[in-house]
N, C-alpha and C positions, 0 to 999 in steps of 0.2 A: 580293485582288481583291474588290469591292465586287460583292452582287448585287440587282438590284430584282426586284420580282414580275413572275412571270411574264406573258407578253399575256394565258394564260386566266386568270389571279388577277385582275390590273387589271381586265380583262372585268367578272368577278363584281362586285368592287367598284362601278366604277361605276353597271351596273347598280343596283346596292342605294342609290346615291347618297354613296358616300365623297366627301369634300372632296378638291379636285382633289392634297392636297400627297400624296395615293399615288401618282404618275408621278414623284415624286422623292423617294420613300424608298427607302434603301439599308440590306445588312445584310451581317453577317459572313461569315455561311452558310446551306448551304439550312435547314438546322434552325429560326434564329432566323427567317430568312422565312416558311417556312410555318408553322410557331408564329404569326408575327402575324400573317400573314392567315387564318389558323383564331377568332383571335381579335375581328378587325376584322368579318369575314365573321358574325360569331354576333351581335354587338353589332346589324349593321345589319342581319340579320334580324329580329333582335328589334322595332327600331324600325319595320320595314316591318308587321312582323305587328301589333302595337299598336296602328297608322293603319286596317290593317284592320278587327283587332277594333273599336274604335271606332265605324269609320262601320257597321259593322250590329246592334253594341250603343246606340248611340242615333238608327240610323235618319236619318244622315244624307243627305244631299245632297253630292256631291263640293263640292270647294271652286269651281270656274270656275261651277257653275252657284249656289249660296250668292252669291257675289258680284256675278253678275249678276241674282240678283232685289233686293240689296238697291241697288244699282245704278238699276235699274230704279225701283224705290222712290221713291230718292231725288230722280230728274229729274222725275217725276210732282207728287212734293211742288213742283218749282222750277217749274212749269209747262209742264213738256215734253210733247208728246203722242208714245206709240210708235208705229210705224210698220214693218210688213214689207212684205217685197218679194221679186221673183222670185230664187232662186240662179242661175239663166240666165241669162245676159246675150247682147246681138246684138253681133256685129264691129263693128257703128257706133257703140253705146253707147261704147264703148273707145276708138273714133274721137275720139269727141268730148269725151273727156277730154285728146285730144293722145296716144294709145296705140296708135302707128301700127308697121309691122314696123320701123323703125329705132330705137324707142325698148330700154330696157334690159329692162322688164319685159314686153314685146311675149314673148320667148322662155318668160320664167315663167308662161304664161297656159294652165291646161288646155282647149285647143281642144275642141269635140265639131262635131259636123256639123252641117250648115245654116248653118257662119254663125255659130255662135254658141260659147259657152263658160260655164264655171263661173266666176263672179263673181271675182275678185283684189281686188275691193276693193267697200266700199257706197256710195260718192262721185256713181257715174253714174245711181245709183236715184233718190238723194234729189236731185241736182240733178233730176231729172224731178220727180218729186211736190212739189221747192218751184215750180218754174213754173206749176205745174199750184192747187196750194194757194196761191199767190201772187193768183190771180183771186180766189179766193172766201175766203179769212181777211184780219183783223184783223192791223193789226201789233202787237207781233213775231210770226214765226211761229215755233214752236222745235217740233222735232221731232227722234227719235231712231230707230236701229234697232241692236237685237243681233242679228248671224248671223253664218255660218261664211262666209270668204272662203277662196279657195282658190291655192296657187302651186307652184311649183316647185322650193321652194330649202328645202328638207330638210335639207341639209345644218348640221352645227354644233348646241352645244347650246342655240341661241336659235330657232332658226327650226323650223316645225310646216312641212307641204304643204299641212294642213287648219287653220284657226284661229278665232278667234270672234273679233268688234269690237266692239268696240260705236262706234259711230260719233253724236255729235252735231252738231247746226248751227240756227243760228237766224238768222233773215233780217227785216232791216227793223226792226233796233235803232238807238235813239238815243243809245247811251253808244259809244264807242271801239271799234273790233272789238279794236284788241288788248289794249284793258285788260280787255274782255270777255272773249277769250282767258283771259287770266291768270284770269278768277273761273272759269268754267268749269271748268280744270286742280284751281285749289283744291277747289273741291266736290267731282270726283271722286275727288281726293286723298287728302281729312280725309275721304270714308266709306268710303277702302280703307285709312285708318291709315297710310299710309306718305309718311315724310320726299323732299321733290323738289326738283328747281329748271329752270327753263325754259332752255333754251338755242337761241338762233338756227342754222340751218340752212338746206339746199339739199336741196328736193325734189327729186325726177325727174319729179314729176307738178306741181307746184305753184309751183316756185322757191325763192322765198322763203318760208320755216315755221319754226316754234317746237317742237323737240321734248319732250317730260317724260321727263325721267331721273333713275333713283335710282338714286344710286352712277355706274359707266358703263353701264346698262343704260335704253337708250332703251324707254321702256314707252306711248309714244303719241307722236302728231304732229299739230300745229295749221297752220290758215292762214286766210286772213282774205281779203276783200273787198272792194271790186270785185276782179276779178280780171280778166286776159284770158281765160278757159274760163271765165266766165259770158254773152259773147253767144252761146256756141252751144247755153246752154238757154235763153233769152230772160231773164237775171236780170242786172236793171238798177241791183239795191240793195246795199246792204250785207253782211256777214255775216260770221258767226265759225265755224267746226268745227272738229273734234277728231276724232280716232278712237284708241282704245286698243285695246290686247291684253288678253282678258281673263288669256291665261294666263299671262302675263309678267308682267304684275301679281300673280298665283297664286304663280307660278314666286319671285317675289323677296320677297314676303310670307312666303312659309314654307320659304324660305331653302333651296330647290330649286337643284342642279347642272346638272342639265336639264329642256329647259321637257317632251321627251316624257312626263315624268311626269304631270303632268297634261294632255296633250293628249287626243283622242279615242283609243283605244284597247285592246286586246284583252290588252294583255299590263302595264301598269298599272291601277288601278283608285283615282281621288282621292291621287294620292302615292305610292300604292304599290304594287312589285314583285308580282306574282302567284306564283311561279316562287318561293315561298323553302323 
């Protein structure tokens, strides 16, 4: 009879970030089992302690926030202006992105009182701030923002409750929204180093989008303009956005099992395991 690791061995492992094929290795006996995972278990100690030693041997910066200032950088250089906004959002705002109690993500939305709630997404800011910057700038208007959006779906080892976007768009372009789309994806791409390719899609917000995926790992979502949820901020023009995950991009750069490794947290730290 064949035996696999235990639930508390698999536990540790993951934890530590083993590659998923430990939920299917089998062994002779308990001897040869716990032998490898005494084995496996030291290796990815080892690795975790390493990541650590590093970031306070050269004084680093985790990696989600590294990638967001060079990020950040980079759209400055392209002409983007950044832009923050409230993490509050009102029950309207969400309205009028089409986010009503029948919709899917209506349920994922952390309510607070009055009315209002912690943001799920940066969409309903910036559609306010380009109607609003639409009066008084120059076309094009290109504008960006990084913050934590917030949801429900915890679950799984891709999805955070808490997460960071960065969210682009730029309005009142005279090239193609979606070949515009497509340079956008690029530039984010070539300064996060990793290989992609665009694939068409169905929003539940949007409809029709473009998401970037590397590998099967959807790491951001596009859509373009006119749209119909542009009369109900008064945007009459064009436009291209984007919004990415910073840490999903993190998470598949550095060849992370799970994204709560780098997510915000008390029991990680930039990668790695606290707890070894």
């Amino acid at each position: 009879m064949k035996l696999a690791f235990t639930i508390t061995q698999k536990q540790r492992l993951i934890e530590l970030d083993a590659a998923e094929e430990v939920n299917t290795l089998v062994f002779d006996s308990e001897t040869e089992r716990d032998l490898s995972f005494k084995k496996l278990n030291k290796e990815l100690v080892q690795k975790n302690r390493q990541r650590l030693d590093r970031l306070q041997r050269e004084s680093l910066r985790p990696a989600v926030r590294e990638l967001e200032s060079l990020l950040v950088k980079k759209l400055n250089q392209a002409g983007f202006v950044e832009v923050t906004t409230p993490t509050i959002l009102s029950k309207g705002m969400l309205e009028k992105m089409g986010i009503t109690g029948e919709h899917p993500l209506w349920d994922q939305v952390y309510w607070l009182e009055n009315r209002t709630c912690l943001r799920p997404m940066l969409a309903p800011n910036l559609y306010y701030l380009l109607g609003r910057l639409g009066k008084v700038w120059s076309r094009p208007i290109r504008i960006f923002e990084v913050g934590s959006c917030f949801r429900r779906e915890s679950k799984g080892a891709r999805h955070l409750s808490e997460f960071t976007m960065l969210n682009i768009v730029e309005m009142g372009i005279s090239a193609d929204p979606q070949a515009r789309l497509t340079d956008l994806a690029g530039l984010v791409m070539d300064a996060v180093g990793l290989n992609y390719r665009l694939e068409r899609e169905i929003s539940e917000v949007y409809g029709n989008s473009a998401d970037v995926m590397v590998d099967e790992m959807e790491v951001a979502s596009g859509a373009v303009g006119p749209h119909p949820l542009d009369a109900n901020w008064n945007i009459i023009e064009n436009w291209t956005g984007l919004g990415f995950g910073l840490e999903r991009l993190v998470m598949v750069r550095e060849g992370f099992q799970n994204i709560r490794r780098v997510g915000r947290s008390l029991i990680y730290l930039d990668g790695a395991r606290l707890n070894i």
